[in-house]
C-alpha positions, 0 to 999 in steps of 0.5 A, a space after each residue: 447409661 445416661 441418668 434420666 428425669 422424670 416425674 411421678 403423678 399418682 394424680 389426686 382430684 378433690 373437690 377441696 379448697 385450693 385443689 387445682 383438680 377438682 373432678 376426675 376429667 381435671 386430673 386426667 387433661 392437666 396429667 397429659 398438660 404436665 406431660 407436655 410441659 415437661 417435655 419442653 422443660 427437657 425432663 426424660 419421663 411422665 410416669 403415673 401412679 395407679 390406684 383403684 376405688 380412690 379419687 386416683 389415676 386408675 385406668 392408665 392406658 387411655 392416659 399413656 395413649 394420649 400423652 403419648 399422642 400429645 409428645 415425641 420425645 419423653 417416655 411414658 410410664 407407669 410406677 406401678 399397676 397393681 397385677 392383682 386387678 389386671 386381665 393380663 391378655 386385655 393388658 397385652 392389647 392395651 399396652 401394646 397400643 398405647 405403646 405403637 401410639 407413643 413411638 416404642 415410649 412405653 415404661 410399664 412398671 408392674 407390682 403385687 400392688 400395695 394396700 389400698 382402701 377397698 377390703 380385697 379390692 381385686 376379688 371385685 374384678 373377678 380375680 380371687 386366688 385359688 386355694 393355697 395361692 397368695 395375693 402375690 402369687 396371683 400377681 406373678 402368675 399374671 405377669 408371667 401371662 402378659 409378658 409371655 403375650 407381649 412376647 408374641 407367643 401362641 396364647 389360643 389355639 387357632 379355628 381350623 375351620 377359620 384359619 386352615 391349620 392348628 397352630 397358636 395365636 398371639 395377642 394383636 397387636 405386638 409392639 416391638 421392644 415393649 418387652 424390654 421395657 416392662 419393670 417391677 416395683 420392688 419393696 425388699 431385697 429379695 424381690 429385686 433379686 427375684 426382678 432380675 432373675 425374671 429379667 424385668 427392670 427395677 423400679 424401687 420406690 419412696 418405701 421399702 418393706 423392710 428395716 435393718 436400720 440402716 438409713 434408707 438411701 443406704 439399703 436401697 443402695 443394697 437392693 440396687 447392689 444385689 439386683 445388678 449382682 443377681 442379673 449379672 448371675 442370670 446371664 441376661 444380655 442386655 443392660 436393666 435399668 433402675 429407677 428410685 423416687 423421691 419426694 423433692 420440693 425446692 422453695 424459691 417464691 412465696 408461693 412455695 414458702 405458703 405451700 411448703 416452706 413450714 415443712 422444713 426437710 426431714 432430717 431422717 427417714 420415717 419408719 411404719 408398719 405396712 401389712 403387718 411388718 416394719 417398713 422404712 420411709 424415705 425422707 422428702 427433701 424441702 428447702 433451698 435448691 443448693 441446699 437439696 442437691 448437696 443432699 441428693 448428691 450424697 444418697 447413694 441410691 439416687 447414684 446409682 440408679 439411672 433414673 430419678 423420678 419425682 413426685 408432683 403435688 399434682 393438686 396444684 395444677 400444671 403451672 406449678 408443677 412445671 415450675 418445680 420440675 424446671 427449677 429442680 432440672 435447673 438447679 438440683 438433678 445436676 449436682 447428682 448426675 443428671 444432664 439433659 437429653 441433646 435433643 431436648 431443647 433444654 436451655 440450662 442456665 450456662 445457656 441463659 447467661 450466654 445468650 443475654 451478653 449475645 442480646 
């Protein structure tokens, strides 16, 4: 399978000096913006972050509907919806629109959601678990109900004094292939292992809820290793495909240097607490590009997984953000496997040279 590209925006606005999103309606356009430039740039993926009660990307689908309008090549997608605030049927219509809209480009990662500014946010959207039901369970039960309708089975019984008959009827519309293409965003080993016996993609994110010392590329390898291990056991009959994220921040100019150049790349993972249990960081990787791809070139993570995403300081506007993601297409995403798509358009630096003996 080929290593795929994308970037991952979690789409911050912010009235604040030097912010290049001040309102909501910024962070929205230069998200479609970037989406676009990438796909000149010949990355293979625009994906979101979603976040509620904070000054945030929230409402995805009008988002992934207009990117997929504005672009024809890259995938589209999200990392992740919190399940806990979904209507899974009103989900099932909107996915699947956005996904008719986009051409069958659609990547859709799901999880339980992770801890967020509001006290039991999800109550406020009307879904409370039922007794003896957890947070997650909730989140499964709803994946399980959008997936069953983006299936196309019978959700609601049918009018006999409207249709002639009884018999079920699915949610409209359905979009072919969409149900291959739903993920699930998992923070330990025992839910990749639960992703595959669900038959769901992996999406494993810049965290894992867990530690057993050993450095954090190395225990993903593992969730990645017991992931294909357990899809193997479930018989499933096609191919998944595994994403990881990583903070990549290359310094070439000035204004990378003012931006990040104090930073210097972590030397080592982080460790935190997270809902009451140890969790390990992922590092971020600052720095000159050389340097960043012989480390990303040895994270066996990154190796293994078919798709890399990248997250953007989206704050700092379209230009910028473009900019990075050409310079890491150009001089890091190769030392670890990647290779633009043929249809792409992408220009890569053999290419530029060639082209100025021809001129």
């Amino acid at each position: 399978m080929r290593k795929r590209l994308g970037f991952l925006s979690f789409g911050h606005w912010q009235n604040a000096p030097g912010s290049q999103t001040p309102t909501a309606a910024d962070a929205l356009l230069q998200t479609i913006e970037l989406a676009q430039a990438a796909e000149e740039i010949g990355i293979d993926g625009a994906y979101v972050r979603v976040h509620h009660y904070a000054r945030q990307l929230a409402s995805p689908y009008p988002l992934l509907a207009a990117i997929g309008a504005r672009t024809s090549r890259i995938e589209i997608g999200t990392a992740v919806i919190d399940m806990r605030y979904e209507n899974p049927l009103y989900m099932a219509e909107e996915a699947a629109a956005a996904d008719l809209i986009a051409g069958g480009r659609l990547q859709l990662g799901l999880s339980r959601g992770s801890p967020g500014p509001a006290l039991n946010g999800a109550h406020t959207f009307g879904y409370v678990p039922a007794e003896g039901q957890s947070d997650a369970d909730l989140a499964r039960a709803k994946t399980a109900l959008f997936r069953e309708a983006i299936n196309g089975r019978g959700i609601a019984r049918s009018d006999p004094a409207m249709t002639g008959g009884d018999f079920g009827l699915p949610i409209q519309p359905q979009s072919p292939g969409l149900a291959q293409r739903i993920w699930w965003g998992s923070g330990t080993r025992d839910t990749a292992i639960w992703t595959a016996a669900q038959g769901m993609n992996l999406q494993s994110s810049t965290l894992l809820a867990e530690d057993t010392g050993v450095p954090f590329g190395e225990l993903q390898a593992e969730q990645i290793d017991l992931y294909r291990d357990a899809w193997i056991a479930a018989g499933w009959d096609h191919e998944p495909r595994v994403s990881v994220s990583r903070s990549v921040l290359p310094i070439v100019t000035d204004m990378d240097r003012m931006y990040f150049g104090g930073r210097g790349s972590q030397s080592s993972d982080q460790l935190g607490r997270l809902e009451g249990v140890t969790a390990r960081f992922g590092r971020s990787y600052t720095g000159e590009p050389d340097a960043i791809a012989e480390e990303l070139a040895r994270d066996p993570a990154v190796q293994m997984a078919d798709t890399v995403l990248l997250t953007v300081p989206n704050q700092l506007g379209v230009e910028y953000c473009a900019t990075m993601l050409d310079t890491i297409a150009r001089h890091i995403a190769p030392a670890f496997g990647w290779k633009p798509n043929e249809d792409s358009g992408f220009t890569d630096a053999s290419d530029i040279e060639v082209l100025a003996k021809l001129g």
